[in-house]
C-alpha atoms as an extended CHARMM CRD file, in Angstrom:
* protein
*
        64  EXT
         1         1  UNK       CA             93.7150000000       91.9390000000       83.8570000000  PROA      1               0.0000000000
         2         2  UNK       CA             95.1290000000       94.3760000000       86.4150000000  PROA      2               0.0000000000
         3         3  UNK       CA             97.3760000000       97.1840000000       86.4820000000  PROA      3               0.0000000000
         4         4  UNK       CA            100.8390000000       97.3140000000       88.3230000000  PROA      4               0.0000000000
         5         5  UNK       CA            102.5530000000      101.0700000000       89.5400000000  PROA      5               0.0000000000
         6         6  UNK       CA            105.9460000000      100.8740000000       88.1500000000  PROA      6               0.0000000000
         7         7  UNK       CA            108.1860000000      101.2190000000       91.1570000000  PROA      7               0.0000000000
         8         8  UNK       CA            111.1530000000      102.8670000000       89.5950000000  PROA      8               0.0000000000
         9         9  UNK       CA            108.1480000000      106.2330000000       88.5380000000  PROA      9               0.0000000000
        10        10  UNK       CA            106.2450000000      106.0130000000       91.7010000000  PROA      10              0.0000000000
        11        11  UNK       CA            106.7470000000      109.0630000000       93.9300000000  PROA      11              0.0000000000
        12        12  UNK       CA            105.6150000000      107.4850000000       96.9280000000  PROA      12              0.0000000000
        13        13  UNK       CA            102.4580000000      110.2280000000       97.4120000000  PROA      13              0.0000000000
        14        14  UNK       CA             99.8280000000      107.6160000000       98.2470000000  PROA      14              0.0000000000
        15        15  UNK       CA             97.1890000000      109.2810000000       96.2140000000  PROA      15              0.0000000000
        16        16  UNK       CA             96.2320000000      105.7250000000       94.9140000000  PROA      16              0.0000000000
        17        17  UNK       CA             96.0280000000      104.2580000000       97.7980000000  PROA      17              0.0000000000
        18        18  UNK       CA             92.9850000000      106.0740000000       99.2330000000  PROA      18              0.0000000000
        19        19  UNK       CA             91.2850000000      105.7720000000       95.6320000000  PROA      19              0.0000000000
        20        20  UNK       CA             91.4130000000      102.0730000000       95.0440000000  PROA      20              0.0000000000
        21        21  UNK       CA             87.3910000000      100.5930000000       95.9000000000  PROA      21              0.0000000000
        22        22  UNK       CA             89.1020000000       97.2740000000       96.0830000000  PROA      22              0.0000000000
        23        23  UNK       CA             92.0780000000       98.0320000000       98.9590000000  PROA      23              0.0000000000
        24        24  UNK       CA             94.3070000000       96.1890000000       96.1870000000  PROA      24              0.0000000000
        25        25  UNK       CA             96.6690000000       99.1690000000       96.7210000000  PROA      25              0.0000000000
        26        26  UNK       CA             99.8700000000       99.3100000000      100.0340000000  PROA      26              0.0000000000
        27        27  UNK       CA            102.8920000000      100.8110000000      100.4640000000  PROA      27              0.0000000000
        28        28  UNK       CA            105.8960000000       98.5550000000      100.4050000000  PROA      28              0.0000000000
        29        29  UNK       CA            109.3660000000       99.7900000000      100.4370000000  PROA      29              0.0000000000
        30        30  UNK       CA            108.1900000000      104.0160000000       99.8950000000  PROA      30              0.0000000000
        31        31  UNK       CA            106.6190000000      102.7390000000       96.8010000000  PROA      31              0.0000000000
        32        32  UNK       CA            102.9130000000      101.5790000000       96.1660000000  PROA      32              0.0000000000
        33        33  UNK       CA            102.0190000000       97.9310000000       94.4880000000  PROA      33              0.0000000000
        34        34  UNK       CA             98.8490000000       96.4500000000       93.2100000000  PROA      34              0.0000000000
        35        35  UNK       CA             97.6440000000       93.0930000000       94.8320000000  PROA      35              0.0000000000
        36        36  UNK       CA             96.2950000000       91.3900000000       91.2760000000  PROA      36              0.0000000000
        37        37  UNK       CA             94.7020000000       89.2850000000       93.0210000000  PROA      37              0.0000000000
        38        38  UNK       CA             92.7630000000       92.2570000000       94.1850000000  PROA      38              0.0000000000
        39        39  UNK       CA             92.7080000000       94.7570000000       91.2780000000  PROA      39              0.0000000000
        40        40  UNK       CA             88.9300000000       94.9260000000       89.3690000000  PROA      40              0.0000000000
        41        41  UNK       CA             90.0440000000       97.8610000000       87.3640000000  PROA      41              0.0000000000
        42        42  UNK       CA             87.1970000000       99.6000000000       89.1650000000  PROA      42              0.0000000000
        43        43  UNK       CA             84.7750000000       97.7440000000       87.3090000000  PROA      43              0.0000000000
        44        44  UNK       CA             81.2180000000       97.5970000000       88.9130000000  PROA      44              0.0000000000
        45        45  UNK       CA             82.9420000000      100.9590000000       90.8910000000  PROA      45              0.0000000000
        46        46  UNK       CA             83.3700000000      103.2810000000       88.2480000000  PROA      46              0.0000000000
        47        47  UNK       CA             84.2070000000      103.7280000000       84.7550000000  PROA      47              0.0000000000
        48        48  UNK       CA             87.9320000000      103.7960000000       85.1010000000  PROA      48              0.0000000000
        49        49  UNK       CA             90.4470000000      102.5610000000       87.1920000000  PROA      49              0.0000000000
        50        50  UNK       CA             90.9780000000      105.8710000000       89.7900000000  PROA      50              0.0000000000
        51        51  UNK       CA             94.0980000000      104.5950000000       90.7210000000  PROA      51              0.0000000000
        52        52  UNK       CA             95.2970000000      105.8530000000       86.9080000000  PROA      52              0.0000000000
        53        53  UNK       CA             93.0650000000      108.8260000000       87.3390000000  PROA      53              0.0000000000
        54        54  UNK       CA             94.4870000000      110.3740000000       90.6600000000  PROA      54              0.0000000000
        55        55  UNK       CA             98.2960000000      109.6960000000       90.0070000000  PROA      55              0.0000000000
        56        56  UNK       CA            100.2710000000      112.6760000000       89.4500000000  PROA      56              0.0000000000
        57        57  UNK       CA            103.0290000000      110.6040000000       87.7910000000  PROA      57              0.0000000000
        58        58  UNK       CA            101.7910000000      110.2490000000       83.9770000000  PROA      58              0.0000000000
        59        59  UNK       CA            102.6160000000      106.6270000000       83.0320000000  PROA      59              0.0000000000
        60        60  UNK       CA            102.9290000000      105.0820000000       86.7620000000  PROA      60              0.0000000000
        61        61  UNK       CA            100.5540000000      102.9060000000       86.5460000000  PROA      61              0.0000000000
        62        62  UNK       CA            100.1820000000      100.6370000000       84.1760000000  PROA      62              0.0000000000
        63        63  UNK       CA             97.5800000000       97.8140000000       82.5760000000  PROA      63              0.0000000000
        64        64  UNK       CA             99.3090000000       94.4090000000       82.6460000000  PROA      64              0.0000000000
């Protein structure tokens, strides 16, 4: 599993970025996406995904 920032919600404020143990996280087109290929869900980093944590946009981010 992974979690994807829905584009359309994402304010572009990069707190995510910064956050994410992983570096699953960039900015492409003012908007941040999540490399699944990448994305642990923090696991073996902490005991929730901080990308989820940190965003000020409630419902951004989502599990997929």
């Amino acid at each position: 599993m992974a979690y994807k920032i829905i584009a359309s919600q994402c304010s572009g404020c990069s707190a995510c970025e910064a956050e994410c143990p992983n570096n699953a996280i960039r900015e492409k087109g003012g908007a941040f996406i999540i490399d699944p290929a990448k994305c642990t869900e923090c696991e073996g980093h902490f005991d929730s995904a901080q990308c989820v944590a940190v965003c000020p946009v409630d419902g951004c981010i989502k599990k997929v």
